[in-house]
N, C-alpha and C positions, 0 to 999 in steps of 0.2 A: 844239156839243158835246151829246150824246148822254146824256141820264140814265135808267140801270138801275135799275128798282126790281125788287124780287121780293116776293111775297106775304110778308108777316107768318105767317097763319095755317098758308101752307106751310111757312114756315122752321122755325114753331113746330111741328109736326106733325114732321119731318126731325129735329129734335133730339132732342126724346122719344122718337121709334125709335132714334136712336145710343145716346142714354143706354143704354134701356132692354135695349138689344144689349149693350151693355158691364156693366151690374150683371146679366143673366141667365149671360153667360160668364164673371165674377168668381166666382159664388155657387156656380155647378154646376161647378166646377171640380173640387172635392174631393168630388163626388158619386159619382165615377167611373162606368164602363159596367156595371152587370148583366145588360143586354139582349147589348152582346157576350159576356161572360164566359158568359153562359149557352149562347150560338151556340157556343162553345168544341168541345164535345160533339156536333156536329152539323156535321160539315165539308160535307156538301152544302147546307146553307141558308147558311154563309158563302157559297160559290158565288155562291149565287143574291143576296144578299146586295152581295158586291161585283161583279157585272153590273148589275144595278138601278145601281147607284151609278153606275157607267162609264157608263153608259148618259143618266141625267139628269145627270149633269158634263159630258159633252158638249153636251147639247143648250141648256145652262145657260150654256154658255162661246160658246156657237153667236148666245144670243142678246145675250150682250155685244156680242160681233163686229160681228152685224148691225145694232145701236142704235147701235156709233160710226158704223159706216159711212152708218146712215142722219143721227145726229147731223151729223155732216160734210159729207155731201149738200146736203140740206133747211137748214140753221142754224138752227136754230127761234129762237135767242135771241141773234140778227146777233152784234152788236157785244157782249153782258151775258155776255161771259165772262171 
């Protein structure tokens, strides 16, 4: 039988970014958008605004895509899943 170990200092490192993802999205919640409300008045820089967007959302979800695929491929971590 096969024993999975995974770095310590990785895990430790993974957690503090969740944490820290989650006490940043708790806190700025009730901050609301200035930056949109301000874009309000400006309906060609929304445009441009939500292109940009569309644009790295695809290419963001493109490279999910490609990491299972390659996760799946290759198995970097055989059996430690």
């Amino acid at each position: 039988m096969k024993i999975c170990e995974v770095s310590t200092l990785l895990a430790y490192i993974a957690t503090i970014y969740i944490m820290a993802c989650i006490f940043y999205m708790v806190l700025t919640k009730r901050y609301g958008t200035p930056f949109n409300d301000a874009l309000k008045n400006y309906p060609d820089l929304i445009k441009i605004k939500k292109d940009s967007g569309d644009k790295r959302r695809t290419i963001f979800y493109t490279g999910i895509i490609l990491s299972i695929i390659g996760l799946f491929i290759f198995k970097p971590f055989g059996l430690c899943f």
